[in-house]
Backbone as a ProteinNet text record, in pm:
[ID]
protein_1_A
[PRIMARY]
XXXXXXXXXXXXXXXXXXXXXXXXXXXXXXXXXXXXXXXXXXXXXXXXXXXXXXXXXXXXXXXXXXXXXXXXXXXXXXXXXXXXXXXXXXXXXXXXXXXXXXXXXXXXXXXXXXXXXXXXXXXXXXXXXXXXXXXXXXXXXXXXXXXXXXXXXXXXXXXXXXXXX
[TERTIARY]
4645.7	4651.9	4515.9	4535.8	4336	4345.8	4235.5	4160.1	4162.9	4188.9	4210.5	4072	4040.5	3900.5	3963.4	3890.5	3899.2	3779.7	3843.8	3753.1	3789.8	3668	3691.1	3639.6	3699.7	3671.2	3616.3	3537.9	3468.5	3389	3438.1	3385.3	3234.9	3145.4	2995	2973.9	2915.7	2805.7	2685	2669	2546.8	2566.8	2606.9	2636.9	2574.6	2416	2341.2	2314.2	2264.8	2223.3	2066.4	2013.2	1917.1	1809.8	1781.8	1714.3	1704.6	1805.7	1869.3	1805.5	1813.1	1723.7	1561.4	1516.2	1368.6	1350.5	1423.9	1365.2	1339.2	1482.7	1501.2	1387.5	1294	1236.1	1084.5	1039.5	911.4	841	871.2	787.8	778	851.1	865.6	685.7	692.6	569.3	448.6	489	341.4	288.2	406.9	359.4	263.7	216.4	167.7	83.4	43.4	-73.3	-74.6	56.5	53	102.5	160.7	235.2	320.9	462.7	557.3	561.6	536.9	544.1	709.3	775.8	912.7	1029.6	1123.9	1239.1	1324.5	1337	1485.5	1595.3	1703.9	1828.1	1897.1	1985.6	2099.1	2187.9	2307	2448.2	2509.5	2591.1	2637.1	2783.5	2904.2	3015.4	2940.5	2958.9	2952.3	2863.1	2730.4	2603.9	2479.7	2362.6	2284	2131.3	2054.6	1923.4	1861.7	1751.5	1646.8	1518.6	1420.2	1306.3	1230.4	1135	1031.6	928.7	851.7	692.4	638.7	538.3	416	308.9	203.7	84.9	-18.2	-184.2	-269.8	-402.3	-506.2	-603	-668.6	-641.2	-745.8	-649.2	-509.9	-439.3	-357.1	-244.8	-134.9	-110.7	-126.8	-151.1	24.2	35.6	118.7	167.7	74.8	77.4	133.1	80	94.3	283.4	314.3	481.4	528.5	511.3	574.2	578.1	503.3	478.7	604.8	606	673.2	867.7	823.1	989.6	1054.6	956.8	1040.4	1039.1	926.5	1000.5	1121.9	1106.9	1226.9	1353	1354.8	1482.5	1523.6	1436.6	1485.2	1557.8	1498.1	1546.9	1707.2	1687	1815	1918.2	1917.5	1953	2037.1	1952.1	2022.1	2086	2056.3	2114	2187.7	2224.4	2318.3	2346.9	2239.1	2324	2378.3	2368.9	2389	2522.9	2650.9	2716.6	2809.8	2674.4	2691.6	2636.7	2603.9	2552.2	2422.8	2299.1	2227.1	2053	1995.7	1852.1	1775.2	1663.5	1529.2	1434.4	1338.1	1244.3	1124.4	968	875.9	783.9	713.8	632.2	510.6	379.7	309.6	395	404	378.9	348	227.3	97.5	83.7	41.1	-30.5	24.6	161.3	294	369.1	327.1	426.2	496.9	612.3	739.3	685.4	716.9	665.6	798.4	838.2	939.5	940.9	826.5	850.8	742.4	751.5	685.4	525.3	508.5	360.5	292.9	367.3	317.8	306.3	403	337.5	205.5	230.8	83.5	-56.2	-50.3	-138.7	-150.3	-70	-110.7	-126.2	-182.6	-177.3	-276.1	-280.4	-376.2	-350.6	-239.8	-211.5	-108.3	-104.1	31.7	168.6	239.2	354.6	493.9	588.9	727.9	819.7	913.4	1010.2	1119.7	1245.2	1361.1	1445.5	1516.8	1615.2	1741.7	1794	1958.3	2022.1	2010.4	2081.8	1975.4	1969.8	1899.6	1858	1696.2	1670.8	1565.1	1590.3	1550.5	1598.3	1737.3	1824.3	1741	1682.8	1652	1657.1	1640.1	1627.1	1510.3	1449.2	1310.2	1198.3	1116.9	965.7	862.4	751.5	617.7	527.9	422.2	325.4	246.7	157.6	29.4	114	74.9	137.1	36.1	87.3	11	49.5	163	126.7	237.3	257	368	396.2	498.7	532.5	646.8	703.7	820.7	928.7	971.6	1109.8	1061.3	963.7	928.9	796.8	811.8	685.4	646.4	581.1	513.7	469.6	484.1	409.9	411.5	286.1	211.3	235	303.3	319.4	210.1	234.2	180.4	130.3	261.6	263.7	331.1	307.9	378.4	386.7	464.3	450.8	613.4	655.4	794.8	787.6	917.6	931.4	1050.7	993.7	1142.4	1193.5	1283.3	1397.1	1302	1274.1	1255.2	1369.5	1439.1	1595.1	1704.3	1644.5	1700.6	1609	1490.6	1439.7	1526.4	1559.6	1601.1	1531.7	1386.4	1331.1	1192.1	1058.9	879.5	832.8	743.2	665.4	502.7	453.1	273	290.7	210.6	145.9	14.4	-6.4	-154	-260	-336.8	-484.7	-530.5	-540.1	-589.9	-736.5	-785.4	-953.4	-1031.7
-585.3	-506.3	-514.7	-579.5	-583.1	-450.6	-475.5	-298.9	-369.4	-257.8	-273.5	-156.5	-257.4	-208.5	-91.1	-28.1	123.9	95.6	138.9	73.6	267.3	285.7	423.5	341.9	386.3	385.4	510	493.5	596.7	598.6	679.8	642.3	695.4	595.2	617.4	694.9	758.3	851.7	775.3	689.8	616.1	452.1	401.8	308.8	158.9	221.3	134	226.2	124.8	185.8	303.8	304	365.6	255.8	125.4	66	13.5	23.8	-61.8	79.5	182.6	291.7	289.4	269	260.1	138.1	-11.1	-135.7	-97.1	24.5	59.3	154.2	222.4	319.9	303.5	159.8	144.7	126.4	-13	-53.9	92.4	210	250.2	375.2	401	478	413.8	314.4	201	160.4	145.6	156.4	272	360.8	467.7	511.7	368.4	386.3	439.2	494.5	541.5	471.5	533.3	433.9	537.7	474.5	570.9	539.8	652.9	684.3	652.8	721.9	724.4	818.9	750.7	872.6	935.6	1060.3	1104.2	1177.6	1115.9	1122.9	1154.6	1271.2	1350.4	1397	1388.4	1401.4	1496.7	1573.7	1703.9	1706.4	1816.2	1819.5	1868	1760.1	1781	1769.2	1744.5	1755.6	1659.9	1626.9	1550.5	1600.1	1533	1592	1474.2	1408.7	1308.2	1339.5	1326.3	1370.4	1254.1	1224	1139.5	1176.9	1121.6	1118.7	1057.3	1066	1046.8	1037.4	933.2	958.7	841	936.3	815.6	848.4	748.5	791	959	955.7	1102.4	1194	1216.5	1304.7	1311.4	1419.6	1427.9	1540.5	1564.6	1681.1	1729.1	1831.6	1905.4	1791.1	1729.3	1647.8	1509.8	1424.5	1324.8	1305.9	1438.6	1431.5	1445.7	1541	1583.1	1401.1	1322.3	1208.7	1134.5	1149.6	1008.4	1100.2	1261.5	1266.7	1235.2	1257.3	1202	1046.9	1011.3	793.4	824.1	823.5	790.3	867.8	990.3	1032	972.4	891.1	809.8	689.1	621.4	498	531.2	692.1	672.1	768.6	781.5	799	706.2	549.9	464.7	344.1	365.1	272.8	369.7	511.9	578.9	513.1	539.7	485.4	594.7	731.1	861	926.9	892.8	935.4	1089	1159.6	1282.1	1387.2	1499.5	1579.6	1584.2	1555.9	1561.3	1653.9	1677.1	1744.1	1615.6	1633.5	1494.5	1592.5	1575.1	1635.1	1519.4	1498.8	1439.2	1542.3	1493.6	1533	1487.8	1550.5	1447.9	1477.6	1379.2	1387.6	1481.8	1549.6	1640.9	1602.3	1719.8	1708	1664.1	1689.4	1676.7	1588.8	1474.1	1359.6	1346.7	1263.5	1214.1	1070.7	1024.1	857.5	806.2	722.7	616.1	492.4	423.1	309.6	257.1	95.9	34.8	67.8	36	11.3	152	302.5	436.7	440.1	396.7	435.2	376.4	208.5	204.8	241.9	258.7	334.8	531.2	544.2	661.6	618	544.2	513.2	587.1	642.9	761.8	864.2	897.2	1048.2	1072.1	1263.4	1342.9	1315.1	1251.4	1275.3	1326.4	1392.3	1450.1	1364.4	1308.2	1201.7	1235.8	1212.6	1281.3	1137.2	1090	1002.8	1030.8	877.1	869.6	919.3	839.9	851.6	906.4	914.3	970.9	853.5	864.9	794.6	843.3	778.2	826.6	991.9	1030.3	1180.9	1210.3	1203.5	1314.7	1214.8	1358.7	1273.2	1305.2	1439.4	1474	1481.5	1376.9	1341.3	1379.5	1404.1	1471.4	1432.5	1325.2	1257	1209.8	1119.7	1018.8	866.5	836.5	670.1	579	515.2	466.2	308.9	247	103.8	120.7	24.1	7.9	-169	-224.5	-368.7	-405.5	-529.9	-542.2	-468.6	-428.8	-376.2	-202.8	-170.8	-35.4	40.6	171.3	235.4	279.5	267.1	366.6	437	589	727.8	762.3	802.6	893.6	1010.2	1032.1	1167.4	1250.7	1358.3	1443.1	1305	1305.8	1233.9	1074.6	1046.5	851.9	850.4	721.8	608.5	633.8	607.3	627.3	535.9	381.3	320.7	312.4	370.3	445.4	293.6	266.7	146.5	182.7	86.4	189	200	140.6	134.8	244	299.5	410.8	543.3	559.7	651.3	756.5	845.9	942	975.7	1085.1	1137.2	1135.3	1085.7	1088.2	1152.7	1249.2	1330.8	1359.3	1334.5	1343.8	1497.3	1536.4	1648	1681.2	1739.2	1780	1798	1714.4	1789.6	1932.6	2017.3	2161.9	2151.4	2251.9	2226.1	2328
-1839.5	-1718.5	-1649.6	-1507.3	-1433.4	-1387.2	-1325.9	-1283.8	-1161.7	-1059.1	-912.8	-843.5	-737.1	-672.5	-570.3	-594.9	-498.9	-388.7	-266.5	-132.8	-59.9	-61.8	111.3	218.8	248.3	443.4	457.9	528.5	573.8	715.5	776.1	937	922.5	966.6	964	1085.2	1071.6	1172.4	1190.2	1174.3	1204.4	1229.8	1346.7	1389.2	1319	1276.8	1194.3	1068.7	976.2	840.1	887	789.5	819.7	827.1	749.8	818.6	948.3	953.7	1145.1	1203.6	1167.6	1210.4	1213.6	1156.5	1095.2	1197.4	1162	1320.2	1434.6	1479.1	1615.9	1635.2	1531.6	1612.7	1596.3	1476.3	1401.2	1582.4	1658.6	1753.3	1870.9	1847.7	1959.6	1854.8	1766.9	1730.1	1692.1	1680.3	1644.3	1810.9	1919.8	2056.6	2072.3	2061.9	2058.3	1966.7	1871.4	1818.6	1653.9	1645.7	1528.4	1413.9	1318.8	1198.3	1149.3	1128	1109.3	965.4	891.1	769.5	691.4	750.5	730.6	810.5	798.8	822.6	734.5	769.1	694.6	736.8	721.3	777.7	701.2	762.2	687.8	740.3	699.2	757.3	734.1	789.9	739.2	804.9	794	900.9	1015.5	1121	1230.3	1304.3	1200.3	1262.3	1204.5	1213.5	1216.9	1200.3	1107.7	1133.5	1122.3	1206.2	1194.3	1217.7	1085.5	1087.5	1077.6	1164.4	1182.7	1122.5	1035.1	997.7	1063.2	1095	1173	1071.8	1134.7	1057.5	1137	1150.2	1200.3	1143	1092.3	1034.4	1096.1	1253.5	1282.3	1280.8	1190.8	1207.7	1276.7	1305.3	1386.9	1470.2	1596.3	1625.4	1730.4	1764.8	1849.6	1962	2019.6	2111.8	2045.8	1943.2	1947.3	1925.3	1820.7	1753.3	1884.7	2010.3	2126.9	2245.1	2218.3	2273.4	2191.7	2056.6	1982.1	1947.1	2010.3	2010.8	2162.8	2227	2413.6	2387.2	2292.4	2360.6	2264.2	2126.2	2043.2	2142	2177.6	2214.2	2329.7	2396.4	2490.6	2466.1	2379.6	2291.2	2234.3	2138.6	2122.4	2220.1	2326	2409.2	2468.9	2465.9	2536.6	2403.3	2321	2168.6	2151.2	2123	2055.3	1910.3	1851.4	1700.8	1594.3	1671.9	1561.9	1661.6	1584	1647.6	1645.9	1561.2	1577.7	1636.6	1681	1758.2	1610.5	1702.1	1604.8	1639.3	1562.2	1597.5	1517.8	1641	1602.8	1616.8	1493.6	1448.8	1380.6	1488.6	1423.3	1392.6	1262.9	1193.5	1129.5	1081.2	955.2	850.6	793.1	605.5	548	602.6	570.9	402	344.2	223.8	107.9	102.1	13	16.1	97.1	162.4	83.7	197.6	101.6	103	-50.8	-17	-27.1	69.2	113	64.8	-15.5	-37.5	-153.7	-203.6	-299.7	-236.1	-137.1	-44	-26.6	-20.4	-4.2	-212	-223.4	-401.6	-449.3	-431.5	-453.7	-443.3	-234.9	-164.5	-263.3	-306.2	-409.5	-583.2	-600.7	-745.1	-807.6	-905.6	-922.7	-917.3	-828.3	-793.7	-853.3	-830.2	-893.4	-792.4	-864.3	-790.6	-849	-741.2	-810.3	-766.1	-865	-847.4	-863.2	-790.7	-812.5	-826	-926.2	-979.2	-932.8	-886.7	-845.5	-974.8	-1069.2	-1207.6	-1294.3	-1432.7	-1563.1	-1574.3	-1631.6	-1714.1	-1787.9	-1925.3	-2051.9	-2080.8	-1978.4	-2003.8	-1947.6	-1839.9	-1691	-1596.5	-1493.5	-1344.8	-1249.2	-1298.7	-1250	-1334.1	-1250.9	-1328.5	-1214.2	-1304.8	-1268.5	-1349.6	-1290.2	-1345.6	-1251.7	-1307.4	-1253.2	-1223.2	-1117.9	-1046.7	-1122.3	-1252	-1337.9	-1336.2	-1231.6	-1223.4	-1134.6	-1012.4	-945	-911.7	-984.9	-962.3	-839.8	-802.2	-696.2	-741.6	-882.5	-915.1	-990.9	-1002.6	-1083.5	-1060.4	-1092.5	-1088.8	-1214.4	-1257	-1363.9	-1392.1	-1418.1	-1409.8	-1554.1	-1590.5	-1672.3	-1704.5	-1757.6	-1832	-1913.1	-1946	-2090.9	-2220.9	-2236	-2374.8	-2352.9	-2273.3	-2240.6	-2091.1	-2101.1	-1959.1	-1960.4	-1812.9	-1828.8	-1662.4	-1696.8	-1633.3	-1553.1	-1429	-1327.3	-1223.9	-1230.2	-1075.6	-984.9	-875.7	-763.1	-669.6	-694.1	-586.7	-698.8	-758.2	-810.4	-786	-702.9	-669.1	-526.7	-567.1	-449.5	-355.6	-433.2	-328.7	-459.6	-395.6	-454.6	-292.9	-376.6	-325	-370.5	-270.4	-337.6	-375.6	-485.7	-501	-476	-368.2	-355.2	-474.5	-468.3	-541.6	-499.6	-652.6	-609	-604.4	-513.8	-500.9	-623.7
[MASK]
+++++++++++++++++++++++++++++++++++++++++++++++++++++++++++++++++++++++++++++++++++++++++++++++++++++++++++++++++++++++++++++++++++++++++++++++++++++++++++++++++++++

């Protein structure tokens, strides 16, 4: 007896993935000098939230997020790729960033960070350690008592932890 593939359909709310998101909006905040940290996008019934990070060596002020939410909302204004009623929200990172990728982990190697796992591994899914090596397929964080070698395409959500003074 074969096993038969189960397919949803599922009508997207987002015309593009989220990288097709991130292309459409990188040149429009790097126009403006800055560097977009990341986005995050979330779907709900009925509704939409897109939060922009922001970030530039002299900081991010009131003004610069109020500059990079009128271009982006113009952009997607005329791309429409969120085809739900949605709220756009830019931001810094600030102190707690969310890190988005292989290149923000490294750029923190050394530091405390909180890692939240798609799946378990080694029977959990939340780790809290030191960024103790990061390669093309893994990160490595430092624990108490060992090294614990996390996917990175199995990472959910890494977050810097501030240094206390």
């Amino acid at each position: 007896m074969g096993h038969w593939p189960i397919f949803l359909f599922v009508e997207s709310v987002v015309q593009r993935d989220p990288l097709s998101l991130e292309t459409l909006l990188r040149p429009v905040v790097e126009g403006l000098g800055l560097e977009l940290w990341g986005l995050d996008y979330q779907a709900s019934k009925g509704h939409a939230r897109l939060c922009i990070y922001i970030d530039h060596a002299d900081g991010i002020s009131i003004d610069r997020c109020a500059r990079v939410s009128e271009q982006v909302s113009a952009v997607l204004d005329v791309e429409d790729p969120i085809k739900l009623p949605y709220t756009l929200e830019v931001s810094s990172p600030g102190v707690d960033r969310p890190l988005f990728n292989r290149e923000q982990l490294l750029r923190y190697q050394g530091c405390e960070v909180r890692i939240r796992m798609e799946w378990p591994v080694q029977g959990q899914r939340h780790f809290t350690g030191t960024v103790a090596d990061v390669d093309a397929e893994q990160v490595t964080i430092a624990l108490k008592q060992e090294r614990v070698a996390l996917p990175l395409d199995a990472i959910a959500s890494a977050r810097l932890i501030p240094k206390r003074a």
